[in-house]
C-alpha positions as CSV (number, residue, x, y, z in Angstrom):
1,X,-1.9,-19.5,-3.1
2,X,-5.7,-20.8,-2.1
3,X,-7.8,-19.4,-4.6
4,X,-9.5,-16.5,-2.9
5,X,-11.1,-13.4,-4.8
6,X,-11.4,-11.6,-1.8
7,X,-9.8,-8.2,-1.9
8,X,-7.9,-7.4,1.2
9,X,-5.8,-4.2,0.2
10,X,-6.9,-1.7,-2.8
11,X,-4.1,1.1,-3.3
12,X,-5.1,3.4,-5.7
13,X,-3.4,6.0,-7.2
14,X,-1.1,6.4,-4.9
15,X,1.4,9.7,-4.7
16,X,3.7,10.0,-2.2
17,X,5.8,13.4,-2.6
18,X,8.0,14.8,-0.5
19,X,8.7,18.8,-0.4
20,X,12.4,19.4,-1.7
21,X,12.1,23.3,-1.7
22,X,9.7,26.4,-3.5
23,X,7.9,24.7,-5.6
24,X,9.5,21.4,-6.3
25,X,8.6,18.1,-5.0
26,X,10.3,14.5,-5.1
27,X,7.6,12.5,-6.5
28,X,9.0,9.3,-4.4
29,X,5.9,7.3,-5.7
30,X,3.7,8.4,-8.6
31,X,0.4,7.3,-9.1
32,X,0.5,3.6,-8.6
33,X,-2.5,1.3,-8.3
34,X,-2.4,-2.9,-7.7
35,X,-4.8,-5.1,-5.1
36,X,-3.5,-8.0,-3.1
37,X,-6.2,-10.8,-2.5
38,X,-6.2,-12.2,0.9
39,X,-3.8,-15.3,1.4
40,X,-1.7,-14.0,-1.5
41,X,2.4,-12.5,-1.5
42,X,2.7,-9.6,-4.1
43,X,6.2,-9.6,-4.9
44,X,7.2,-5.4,-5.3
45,X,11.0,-5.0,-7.1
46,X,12.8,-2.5,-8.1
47,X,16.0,-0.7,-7.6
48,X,16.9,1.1,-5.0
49,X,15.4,4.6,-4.7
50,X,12.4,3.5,-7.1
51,X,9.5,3.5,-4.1
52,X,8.9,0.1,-3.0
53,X,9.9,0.9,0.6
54,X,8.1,4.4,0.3
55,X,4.7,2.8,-0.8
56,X,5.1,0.0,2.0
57,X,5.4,2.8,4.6
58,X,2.4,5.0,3.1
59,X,0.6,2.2,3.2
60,X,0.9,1.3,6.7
61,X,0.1,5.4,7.7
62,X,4.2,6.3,8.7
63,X,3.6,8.7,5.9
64,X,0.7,11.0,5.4
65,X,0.0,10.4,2.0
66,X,-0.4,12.9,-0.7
67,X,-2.8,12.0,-2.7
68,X,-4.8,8.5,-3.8
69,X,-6.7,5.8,-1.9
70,X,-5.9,2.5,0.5
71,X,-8.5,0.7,1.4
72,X,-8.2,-2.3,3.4
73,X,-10.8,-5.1,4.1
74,X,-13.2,-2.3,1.9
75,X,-12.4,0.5,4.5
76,X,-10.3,3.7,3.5
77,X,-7.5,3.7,5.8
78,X,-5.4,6.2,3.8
79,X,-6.6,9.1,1.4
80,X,-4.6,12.5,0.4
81,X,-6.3,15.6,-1.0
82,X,-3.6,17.0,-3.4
83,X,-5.9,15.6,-6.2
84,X,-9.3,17.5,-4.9
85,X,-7.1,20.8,-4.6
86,X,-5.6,21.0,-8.2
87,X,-8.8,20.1,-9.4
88,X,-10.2,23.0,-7.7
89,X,-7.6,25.0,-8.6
90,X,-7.9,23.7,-12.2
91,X,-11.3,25.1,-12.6
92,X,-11.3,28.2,-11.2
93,X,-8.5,29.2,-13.5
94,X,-10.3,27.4,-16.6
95,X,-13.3,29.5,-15.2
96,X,-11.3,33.1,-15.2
97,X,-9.8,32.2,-18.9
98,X,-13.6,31.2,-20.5
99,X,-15.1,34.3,-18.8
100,X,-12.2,36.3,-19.7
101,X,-12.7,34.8,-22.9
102,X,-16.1,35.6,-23.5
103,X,-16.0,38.8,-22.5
104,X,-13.9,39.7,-24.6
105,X,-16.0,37.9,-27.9
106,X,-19.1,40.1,-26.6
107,X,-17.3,43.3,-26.7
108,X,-16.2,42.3,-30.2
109,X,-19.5,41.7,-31.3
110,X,-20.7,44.7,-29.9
111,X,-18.2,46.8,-31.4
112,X,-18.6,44.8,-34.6
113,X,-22.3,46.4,-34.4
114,X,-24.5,43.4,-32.9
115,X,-27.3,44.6,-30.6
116,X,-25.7,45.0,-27.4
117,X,-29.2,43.8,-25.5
118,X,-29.1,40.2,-27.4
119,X,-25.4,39.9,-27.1
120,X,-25.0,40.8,-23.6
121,X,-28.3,38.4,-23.3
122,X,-26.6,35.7,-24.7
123,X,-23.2,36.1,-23.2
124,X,-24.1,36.2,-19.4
125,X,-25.9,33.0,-20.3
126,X,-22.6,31.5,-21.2
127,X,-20.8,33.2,-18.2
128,X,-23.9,32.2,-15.9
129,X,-23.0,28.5,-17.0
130,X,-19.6,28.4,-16.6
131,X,-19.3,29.8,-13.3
132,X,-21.7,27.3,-12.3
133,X,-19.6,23.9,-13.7
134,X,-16.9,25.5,-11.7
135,X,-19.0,25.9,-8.6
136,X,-20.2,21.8,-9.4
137,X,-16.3,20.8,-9.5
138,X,-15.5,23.1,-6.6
139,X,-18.4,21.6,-4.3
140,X,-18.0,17.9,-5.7
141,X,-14.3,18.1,-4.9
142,X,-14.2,20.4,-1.3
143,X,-16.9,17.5,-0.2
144,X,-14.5,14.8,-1.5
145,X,-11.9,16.2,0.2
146,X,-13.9,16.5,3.5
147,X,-14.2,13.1,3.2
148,X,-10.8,12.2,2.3
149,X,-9.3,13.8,5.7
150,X,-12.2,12.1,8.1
151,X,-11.7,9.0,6.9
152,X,-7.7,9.3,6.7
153,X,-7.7,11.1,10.5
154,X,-10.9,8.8,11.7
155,X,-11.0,5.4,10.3
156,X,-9.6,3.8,13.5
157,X,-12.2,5.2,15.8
158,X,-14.5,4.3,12.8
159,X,-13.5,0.7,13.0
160,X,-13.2,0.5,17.0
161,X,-16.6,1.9,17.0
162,X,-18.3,-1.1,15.0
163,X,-16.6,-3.7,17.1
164,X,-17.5,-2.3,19.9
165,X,-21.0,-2.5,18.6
166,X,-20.9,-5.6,17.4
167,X,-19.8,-7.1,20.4
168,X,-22.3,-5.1,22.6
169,X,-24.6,-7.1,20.0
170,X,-23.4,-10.5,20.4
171,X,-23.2,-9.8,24.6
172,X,-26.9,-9.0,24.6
173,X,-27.8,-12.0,22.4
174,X,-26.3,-14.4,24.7
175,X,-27.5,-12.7,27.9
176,X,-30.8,-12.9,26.4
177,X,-30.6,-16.7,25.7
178,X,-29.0,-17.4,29.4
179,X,-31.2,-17.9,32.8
180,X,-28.7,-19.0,35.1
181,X,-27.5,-15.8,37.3
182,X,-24.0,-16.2,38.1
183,X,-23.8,-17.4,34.1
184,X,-24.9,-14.3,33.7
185,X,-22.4,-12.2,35.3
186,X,-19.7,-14.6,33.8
187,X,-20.6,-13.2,30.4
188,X,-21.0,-9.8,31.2
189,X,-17.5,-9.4,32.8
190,X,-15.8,-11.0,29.9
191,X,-17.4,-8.8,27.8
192,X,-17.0,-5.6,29.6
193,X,-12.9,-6.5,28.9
194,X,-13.5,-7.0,25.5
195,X,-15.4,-4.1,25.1
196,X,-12.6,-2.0,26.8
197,X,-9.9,-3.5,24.4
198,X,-12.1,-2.5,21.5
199,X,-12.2,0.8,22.1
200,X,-8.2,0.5,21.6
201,X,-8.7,-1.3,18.5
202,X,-7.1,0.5,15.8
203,X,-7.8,-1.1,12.0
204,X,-4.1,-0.2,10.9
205,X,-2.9,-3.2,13.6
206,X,-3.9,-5.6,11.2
207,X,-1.3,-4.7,9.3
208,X,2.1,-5.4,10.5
209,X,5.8,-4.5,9.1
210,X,9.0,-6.2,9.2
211,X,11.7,-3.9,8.3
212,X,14.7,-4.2,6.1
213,X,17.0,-3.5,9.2
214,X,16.9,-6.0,11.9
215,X,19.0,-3.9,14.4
216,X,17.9,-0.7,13.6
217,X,14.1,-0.9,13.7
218,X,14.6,-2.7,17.4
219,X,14.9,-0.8,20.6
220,X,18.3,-1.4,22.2
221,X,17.0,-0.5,25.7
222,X,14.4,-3.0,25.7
223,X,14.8,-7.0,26.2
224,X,13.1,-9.2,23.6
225,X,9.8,-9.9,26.1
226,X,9.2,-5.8,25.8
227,X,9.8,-5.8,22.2
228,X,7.7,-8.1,21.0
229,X,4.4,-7.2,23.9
230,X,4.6,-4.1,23.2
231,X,1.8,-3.7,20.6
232,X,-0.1,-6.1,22.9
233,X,0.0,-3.4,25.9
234,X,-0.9,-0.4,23.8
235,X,-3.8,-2.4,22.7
236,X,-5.0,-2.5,26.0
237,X,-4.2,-6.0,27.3
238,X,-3.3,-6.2,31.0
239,X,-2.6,-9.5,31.9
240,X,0.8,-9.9,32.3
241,X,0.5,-14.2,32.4
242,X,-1.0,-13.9,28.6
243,X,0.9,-11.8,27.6
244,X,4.2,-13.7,28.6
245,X,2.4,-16.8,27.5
246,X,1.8,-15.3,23.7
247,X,5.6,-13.7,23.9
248,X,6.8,-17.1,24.7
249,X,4.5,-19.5,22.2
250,X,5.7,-16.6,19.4
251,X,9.0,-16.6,20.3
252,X,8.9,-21.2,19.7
253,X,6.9,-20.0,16.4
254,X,9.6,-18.1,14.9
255,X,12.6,-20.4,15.7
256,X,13.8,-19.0,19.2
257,X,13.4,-20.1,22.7
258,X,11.3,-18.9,25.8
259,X,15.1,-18.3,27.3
260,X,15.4,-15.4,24.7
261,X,13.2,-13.4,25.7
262,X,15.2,-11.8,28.9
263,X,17.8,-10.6,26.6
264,X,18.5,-7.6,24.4
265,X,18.7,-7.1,21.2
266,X,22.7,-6.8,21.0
267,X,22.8,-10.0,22.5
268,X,21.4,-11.6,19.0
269,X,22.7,-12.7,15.3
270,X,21.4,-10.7,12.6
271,X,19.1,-13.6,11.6
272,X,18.0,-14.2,15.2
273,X,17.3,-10.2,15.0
274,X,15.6,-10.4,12.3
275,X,12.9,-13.5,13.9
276,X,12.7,-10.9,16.5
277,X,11.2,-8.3,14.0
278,X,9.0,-11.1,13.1
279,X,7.7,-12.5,16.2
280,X,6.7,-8.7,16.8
281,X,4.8,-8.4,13.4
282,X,3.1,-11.9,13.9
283,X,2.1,-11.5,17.7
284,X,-0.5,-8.6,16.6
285,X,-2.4,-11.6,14.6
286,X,-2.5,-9.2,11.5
287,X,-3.8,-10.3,8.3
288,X,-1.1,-8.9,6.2
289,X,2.4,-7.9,7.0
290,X,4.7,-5.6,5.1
291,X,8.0,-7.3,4.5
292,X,10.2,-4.5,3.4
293,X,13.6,-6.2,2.4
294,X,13.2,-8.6,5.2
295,X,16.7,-10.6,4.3
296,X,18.5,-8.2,2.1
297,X,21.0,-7.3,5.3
298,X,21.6,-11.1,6.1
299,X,23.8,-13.7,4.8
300,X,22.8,-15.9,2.5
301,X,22.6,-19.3,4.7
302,X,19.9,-16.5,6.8
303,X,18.2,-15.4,4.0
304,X,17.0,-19.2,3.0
305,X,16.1,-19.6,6.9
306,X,14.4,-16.6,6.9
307,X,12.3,-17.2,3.9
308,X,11.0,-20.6,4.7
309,X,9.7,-19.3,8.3
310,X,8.0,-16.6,6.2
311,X,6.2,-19.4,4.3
312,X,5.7,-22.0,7.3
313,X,3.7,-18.7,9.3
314,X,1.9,-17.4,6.2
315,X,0.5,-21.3,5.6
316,X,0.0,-22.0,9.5
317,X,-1.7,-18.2,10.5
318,X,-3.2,-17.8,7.0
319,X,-0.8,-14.5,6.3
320,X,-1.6,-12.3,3.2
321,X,2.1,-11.0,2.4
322,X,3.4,-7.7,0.5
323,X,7.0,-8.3,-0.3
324,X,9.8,-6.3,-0.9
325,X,13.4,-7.2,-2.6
326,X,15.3,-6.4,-4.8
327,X,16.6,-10.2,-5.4
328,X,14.3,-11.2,-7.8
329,X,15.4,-15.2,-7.3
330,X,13.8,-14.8,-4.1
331,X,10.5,-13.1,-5.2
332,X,10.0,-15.6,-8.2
333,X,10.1,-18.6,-5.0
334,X,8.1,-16.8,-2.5
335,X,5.4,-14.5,-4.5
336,X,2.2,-15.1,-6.3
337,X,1.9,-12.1,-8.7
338,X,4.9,-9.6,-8.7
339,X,4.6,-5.8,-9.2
340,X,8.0,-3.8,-10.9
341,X,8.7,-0.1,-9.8
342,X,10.7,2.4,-11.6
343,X,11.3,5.9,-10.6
344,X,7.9,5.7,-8.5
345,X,6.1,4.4,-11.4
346,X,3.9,1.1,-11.5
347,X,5.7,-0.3,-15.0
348,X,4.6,-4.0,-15.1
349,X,2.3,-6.5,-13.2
350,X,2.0,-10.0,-13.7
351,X,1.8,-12.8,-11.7
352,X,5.3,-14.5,-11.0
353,X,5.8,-17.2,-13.5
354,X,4.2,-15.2,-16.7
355,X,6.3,-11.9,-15.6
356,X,10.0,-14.5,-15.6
357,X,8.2,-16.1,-19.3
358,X,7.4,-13.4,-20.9
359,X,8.9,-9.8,-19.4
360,X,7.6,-6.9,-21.4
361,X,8.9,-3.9,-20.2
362,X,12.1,-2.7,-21.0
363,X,13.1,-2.0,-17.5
364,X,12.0,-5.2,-16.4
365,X,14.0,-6.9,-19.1
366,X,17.1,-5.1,-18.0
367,X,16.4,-6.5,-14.3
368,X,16.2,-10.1,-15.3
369,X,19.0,-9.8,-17.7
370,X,21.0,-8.9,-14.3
371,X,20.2,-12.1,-12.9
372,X,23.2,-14.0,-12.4
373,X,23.2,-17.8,-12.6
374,X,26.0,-20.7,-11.1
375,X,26.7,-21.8,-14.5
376,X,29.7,-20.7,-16.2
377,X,29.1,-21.3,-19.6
378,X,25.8,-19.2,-19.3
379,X,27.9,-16.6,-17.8
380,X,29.9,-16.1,-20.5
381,X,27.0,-15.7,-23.0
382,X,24.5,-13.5,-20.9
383,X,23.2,-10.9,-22.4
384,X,23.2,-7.9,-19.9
385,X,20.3,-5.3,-21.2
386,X,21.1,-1.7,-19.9
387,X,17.5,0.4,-19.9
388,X,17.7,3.9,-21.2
389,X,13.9,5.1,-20.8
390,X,15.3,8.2,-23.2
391,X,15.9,5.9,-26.1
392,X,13.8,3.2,-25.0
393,X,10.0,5.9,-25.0
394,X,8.5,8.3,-27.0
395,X,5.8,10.1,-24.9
396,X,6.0,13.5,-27.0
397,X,2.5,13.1,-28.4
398,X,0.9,9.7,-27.0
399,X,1.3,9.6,-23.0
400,X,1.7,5.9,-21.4
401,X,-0.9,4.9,-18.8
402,X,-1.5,1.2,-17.5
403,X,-3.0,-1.3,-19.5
404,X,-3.8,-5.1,-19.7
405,X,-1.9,-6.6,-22.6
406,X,-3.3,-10.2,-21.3
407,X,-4.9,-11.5,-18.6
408,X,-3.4,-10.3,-15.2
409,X,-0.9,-9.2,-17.5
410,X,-0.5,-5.2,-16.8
411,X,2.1,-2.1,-18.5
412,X,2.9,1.4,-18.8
413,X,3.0,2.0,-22.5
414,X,1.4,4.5,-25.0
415,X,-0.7,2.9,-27.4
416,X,2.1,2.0,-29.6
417,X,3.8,-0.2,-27.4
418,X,0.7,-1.9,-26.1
419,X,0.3,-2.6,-29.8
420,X,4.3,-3.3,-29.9
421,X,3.7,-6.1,-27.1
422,X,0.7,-7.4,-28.1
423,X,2.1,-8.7,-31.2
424,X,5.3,-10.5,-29.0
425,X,2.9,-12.6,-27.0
426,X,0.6,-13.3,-29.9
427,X,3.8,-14.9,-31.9
């Protein structure tokens, strides 16, 4: 990875939850925070049913999100409001109890013989003052939540609105610096198109997701040219000669031919499929792309094709890459830094080689301990590590939260395990 600080994607605590009934809720992702800088791959593992896919989809807006931040390039593309209602739910209820509370204290006192003026004096000053935190929470959070659902329902039109502007901008800058008439009119039409494609312009097609099923997220009535142009068209673009021309330089990108692109998806291996899924993601020019599983369903001899056009595209188009596997072989290759899930939980992040040197968690132990190897002899003495969070936790009285036990070096643990682990690395 180029060394580039440059935050591109900010996810912060993240909660996807999905109703399972009267008040119960599958908490499919739980609170999970981690930035990607641009030009990076975050590996995300896991086993299956722990979130990974979940938080790819949420981040790319499929799901409505329930509560926590995305940001991308600094704008807030997703935001849920759960969090702003229990916290105003929170304090009205801690507002009934004090009052309730205190009420009850000054009839004590009064019936305990205090002067009823100074006591109920002093009392409706206390009431006065808690009724007023809660109405601070209440208004702080309402307007947070305002916020939340504009930015959440507007930040495309948001986004298309400042490149509109700034291209209005840049049009009137170089009328202003031109004399020549018919020049003149040459700039303004080719502006007035790419004004009118900016106004299509949505900040979430900068991100782009191949999906873990090659057949299945391709549309079996629709031949390979329609499939892959099809993001170009709802952007706006007309020209049917670009558009064929991009379908066709994509298609030679991602190892097919212009030939392809008259037939149908049937017609098509599942690794051809899956460069299919591909081309699609890379035609939009996005700066990341959301690989979720993106050669789990392929053979092996695929899977190692797959994987090195991943790597050709993100050096030649400068790709910023969120991955997805659960073959950790694979993620140790292709990722920079590498982020393990468990039961919708963050549990450990550290970039690639430190996580395979020196794994922390117990979970993440227990994956790399299932790692098998083409060697015999350390097959036979492989430790296999089954997790048990029951006997593996004590959370009764310290709760975990996520904390950096070196640099870049991130895990859920109480404070007796961040001790625990500090100690291990410091042997």
């Amino acid at each position: 990875m180029e060394n580039n600080d440059e935050t591109l994607l900010k996810v912060e605590h993240l909660c996807q939850y999905f109703p399972m009934g009267p008040g119960y809720d599958l908490k499919a992702v739980d609170d999970v925070n981690f930035e990607i800088k641009k030009g990076e791959v975050f590996g995300l593992v896991g086993e299956s049913g722990c979130g990974k896919t979940t938080t790819g989809r949420s981040i790319i807006k499929l799901y409505d999100i329930t509560s926590g931040n995305v940001y991308f390039k600094g704008q807030r593309i997703c935001a849920g409001v759960r969090s702003y209602k229990s916290a105003i739910k929170a304090a009205r209820e801690e507002c009934k109890a004090t009052v309730a509370e205190l009420k009850k204290n000054s009839r004590a006192e009064i019936d305990g013989g205090a002067d009823e003026a100074e006591v109920k004096t002093k009392y409706d000053a206390l009431i006065a003052e808690s009724r007023d935190k809660c109405a601070r929470i209440v208004a702080e959070n309402t307007a947070a939540m305002a916020s939340a659902k504009h930015d959440h329902k507007y930040c495309d039109k948001d986004y298309a609105s400042g490149v509109v502007a700034q291209l209005i901008a840049e049009r009137d800058a170089e009328l202003a610096d031109c004399d020549d008439e018919e020049e003149r009119e040459k700039i303004a039409r080719e502006y007035k198109s790419k004004i009118r494609i900016a106004k299509n312009e949505r900040i979430v097609n900068s991100i782009q997701m191949i999906f873990q099923d090659p057949i299945a997220s391709l549309n079996p009535r629709m031949t390979v040219r329609d499939i892959i142009s099809e993001g170009l068209v709802i952007k706006g673009i007309r020209d049917k000669k670009y558009i064929d021309e991009k379908v066709y330089a994509i298609l030679e990108k991602v190892g097919l031919v212009r030939e392809h692109a008259d037939r149908y998806p049937h017609e098509f291996s599942g690794g051809q499929r899956q460069r299919i899924g591909i081309a699609r993601s890379v035609i939009m020019e996005p700066e990341l792309i959301i690989a979720d599983e993106p050669v789990s369903a392929l053979d092996v001899s695929v899977q190692a094709q797959v994987i090195n056009l991943l790597n050709e595209l993100k050096e030649r188009l400068g790709l910023t890459i969120l991955f997805i596997a659960h073959d950790l072989s694979v993620v140790k290759y292709f990722s920079d830094r590498i982020g393990v899930m468990y039961f919708g939980k963050m549990v450990e992040l550290a970039p690639s080689d430190e996580l395979f040197e020196h794994p922390l968690h117990p979970y993440t132990r227990s994956l790399l301990s299932a790692i098998p190897l083409p060697d015999p002899e350390y097959e036979k003495n492989r430790k296999r590590f089954v997790y048990n969070p029951l006997a593996e936790h004590d959370y009764s009285t310290d709760l975990p939260t996520m904390r950096e036990v070196s640099p870049g070096h991130f895990i859920y643990c109480n404070q007796a395990e961040f001790d625990k682990y500090k100690a291990e690395l410091d042997k």
